[in-house]
C-alpha positions as a Python dict, from the first residue, in 0.01 Angstrom:
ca = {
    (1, 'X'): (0, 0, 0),
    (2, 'X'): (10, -168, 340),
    (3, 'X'): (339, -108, 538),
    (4, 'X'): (289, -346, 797),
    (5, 'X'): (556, -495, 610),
    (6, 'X'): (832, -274, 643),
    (7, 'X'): (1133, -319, 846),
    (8, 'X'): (1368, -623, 939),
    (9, 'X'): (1205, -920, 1037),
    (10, 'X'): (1451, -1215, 1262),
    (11, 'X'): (1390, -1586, 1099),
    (12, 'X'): (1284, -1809, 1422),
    (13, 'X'): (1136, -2071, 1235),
    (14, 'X'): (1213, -2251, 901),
    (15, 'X'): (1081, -2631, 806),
    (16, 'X'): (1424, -2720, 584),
    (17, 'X'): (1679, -2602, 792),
    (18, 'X'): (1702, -2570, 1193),
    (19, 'X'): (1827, -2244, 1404),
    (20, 'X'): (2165, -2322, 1428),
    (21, 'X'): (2236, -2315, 1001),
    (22, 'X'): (1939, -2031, 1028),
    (23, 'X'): (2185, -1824, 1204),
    (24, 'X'): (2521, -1941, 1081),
    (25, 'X'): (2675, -1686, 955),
    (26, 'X'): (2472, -1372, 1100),
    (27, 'X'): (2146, -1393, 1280),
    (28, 'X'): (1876, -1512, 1005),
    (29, 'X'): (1658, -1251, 861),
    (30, 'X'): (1426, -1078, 600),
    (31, 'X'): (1359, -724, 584),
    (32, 'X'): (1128, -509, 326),
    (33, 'X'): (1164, -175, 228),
    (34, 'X'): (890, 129, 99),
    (35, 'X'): (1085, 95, -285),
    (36, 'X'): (966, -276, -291),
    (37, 'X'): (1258, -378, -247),
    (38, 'X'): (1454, -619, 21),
    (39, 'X'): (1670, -875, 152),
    (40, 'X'): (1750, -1202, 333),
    (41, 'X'): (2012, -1406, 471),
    (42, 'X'): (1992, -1756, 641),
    (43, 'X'): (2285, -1969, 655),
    (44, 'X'): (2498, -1958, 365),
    (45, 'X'): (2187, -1814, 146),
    (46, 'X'): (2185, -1420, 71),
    (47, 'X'): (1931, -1284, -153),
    (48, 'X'): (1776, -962, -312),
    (49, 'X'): (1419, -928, -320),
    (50, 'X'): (1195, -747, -538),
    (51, 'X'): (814, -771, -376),
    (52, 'X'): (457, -658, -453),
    (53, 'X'): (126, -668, -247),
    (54, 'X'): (-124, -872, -380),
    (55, 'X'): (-510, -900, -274),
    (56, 'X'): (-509, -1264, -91),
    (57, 'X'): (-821, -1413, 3),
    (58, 'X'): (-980, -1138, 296),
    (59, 'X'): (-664, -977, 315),
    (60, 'X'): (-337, -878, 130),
    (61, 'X'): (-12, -1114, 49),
    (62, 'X'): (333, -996, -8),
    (63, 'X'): (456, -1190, -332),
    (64, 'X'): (872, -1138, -402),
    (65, 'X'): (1110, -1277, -635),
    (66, 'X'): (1485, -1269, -550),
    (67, 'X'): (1817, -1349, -653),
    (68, 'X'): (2164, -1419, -476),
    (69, 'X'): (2413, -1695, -362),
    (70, 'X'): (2425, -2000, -190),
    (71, 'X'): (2796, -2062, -101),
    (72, 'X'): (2897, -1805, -337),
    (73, 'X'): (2681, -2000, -625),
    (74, 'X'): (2423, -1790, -774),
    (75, 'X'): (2043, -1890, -672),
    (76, 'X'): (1719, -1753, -750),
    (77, 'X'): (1360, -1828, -658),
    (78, 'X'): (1007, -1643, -546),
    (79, 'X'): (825, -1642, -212),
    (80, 'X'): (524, -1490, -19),
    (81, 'X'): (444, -1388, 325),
    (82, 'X'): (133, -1249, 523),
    (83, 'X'): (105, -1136, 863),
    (84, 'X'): (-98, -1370, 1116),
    (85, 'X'): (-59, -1324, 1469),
    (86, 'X'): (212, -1088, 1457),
    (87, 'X'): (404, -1290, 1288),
    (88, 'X'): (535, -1296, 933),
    (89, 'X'): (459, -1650, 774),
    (90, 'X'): (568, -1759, 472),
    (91, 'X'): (730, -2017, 201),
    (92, 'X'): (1089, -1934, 28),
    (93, 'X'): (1131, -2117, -341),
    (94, 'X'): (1467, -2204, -477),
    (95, 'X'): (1434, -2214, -831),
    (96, 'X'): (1404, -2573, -926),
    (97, 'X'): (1501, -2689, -584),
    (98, 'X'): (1423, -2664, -224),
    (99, 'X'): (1115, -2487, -67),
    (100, 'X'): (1081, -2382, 280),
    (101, 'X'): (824, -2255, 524),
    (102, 'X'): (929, -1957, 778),
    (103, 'X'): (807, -1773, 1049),
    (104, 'X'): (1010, -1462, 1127),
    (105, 'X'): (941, -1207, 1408),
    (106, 'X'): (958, -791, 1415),
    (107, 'X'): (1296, -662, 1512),
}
């Protein structure tokens, strides 16, 4: 498995919510780990991921699931990212709400 993936990525960019909530209460984020597992926190939104590499067209696509809170209400959802430019793109999925695209950069 690929670990171009590993390590704590800073949220610059999401199309739902603008830098300031991105960073409200620490400086937004994602980060993977070798165990396939992770985490993220934008704004009020904290969540444990569970991720897998998947083949994706030419290349590879990290797929996750998660779980967490939103303002201390529990939340759930999926998501993918891939790597383009040496950047990590992706979408976030609430479940049965809100979807966002990021773009996050290495730390």
């Amino acid at each position: 498995m690929s670990k171009q993936y590993m390590g704590t990525w800073r949220l610059i960019e999401m199309e739902q919510w603008d830098q300031d909530y991105i960073d409200l209460v620490v400086p937004g984020y994602i980060a993977f780990r070798e165990d396939n597992l992770g985490e993220f926190q934008f704004g009020t939104v904290h969540g444990e991921i569970e991720y897998r590499l998947e083949p994706y067209q030419e290349t590879e696509r990290l797929e996750f699931s998660w779980e967490g809170e939103d303002e201390m209400d529990p939340v759930s959802g999926r998501g993918w990212a891939i790597i383009a430019d040496g950047q990590l793109q992706g979408r976030l999925f609430f479940h049965a709400g809100d979807d966002s695209g990021f773009v996050a950069v290495r730390v």
